[in-house]
N, C-alpha and C positions, 0 to 999 in steps of 0.2 A: 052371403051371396053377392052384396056390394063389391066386396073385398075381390072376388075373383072374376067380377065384370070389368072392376077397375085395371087387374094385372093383366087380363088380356086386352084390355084394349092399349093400356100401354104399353104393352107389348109388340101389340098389331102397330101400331103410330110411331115404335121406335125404331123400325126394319126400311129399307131402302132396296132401291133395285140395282139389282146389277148393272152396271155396263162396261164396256171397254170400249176403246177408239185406236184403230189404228191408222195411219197415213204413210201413202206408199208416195215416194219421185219427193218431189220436191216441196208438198203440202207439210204447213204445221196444224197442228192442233187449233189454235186461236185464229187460225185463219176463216176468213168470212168464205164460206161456201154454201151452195146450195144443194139441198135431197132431190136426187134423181130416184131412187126407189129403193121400194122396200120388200122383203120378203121373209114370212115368219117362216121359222126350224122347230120342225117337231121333234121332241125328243121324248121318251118314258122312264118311269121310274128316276125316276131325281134329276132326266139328262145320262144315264148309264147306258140307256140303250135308243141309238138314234135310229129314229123314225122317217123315211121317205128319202130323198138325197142326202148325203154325209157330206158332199163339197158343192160347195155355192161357187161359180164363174162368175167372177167380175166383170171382166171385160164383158159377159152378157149383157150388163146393168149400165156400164159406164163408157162403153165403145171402146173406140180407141185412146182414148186420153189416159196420159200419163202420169199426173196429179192428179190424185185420188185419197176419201177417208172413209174407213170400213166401221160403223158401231155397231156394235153387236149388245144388245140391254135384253133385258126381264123388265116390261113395264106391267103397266097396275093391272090391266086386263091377261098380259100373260100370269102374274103370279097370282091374279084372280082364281084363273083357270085350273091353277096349278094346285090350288088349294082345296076348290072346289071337288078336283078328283084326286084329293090328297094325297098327290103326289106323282098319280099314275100316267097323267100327260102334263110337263112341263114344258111349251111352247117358251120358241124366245124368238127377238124380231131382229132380225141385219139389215143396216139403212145404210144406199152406199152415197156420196156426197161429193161433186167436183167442185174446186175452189171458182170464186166468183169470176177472177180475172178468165180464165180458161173457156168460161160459158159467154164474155163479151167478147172474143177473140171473132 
C-alpha cells in the first residue's frame, strides 16, 4: 500500500500546469506588465467540447491599447476541478496584461 501512495503522489508532484503567453504590437514576454483581468473558459471532456463563449474579445479586457499579453494556463484549482470530475469539466483561466510603460502614459 506504501508503494502505491508513494507512486501517486509522485506522480501528483511531478505534473505542472499548462500555460501559454502570447503578446500582440510591440510587448515582449519579459516585459514588466500589469493584469488587467481575468476570465475562466469552460471547457468538457478533456477541453473537446467548449462550453459557454468559444472566442474571448480582448479589446473587451484591454480597451484600446495596442500592447497587449494573452495567458491562457490550467492552474491548481482548475486542474483541481478537473480532476475532481475526472475529467468532465476541465476549466482554464485567460489573463489579459498591458505593459507598465502604457498604464503610466
Amino acid at each position: 500500500m506504501k508503494k502505491v501512495f508513494m507512486c501517486v503522489s509522485l506522480a501528483l508532484l511531478m505534473t505542472s500546469c499548462y500555460s501559454t503567453k502570447i503578446c500582440v504590437g510591440n510587448m515582449k514576454a519579459d516585459d514588466p506588465a500589469i493584469k488587467v483581468n481575468s476570465v475562466t473558459n469552460h471547457h468538457f471532456l478533456y477541453g473537446l467540447i467548449p462550453g459557454g463563449k468559444t472566442k474571448v474579445d480582448a479589446q473587451k479586457y484591454i480597451g484600446e491599447k495596442e500592447n497587449y499579453a494573452i495567458k491562457n494556463n490550467w492552474t491548481f484549482i482548475n486542474g483541481f476541478l478537473g480532476c475532481l470530475t475526472c475529467g468532465i469539466y476541465t476549466p482554464t483561466t485567460t489573463t489579459f496584461y498591458v505593459p507598465l510603460d502604457d498604464v503610466k502614459k
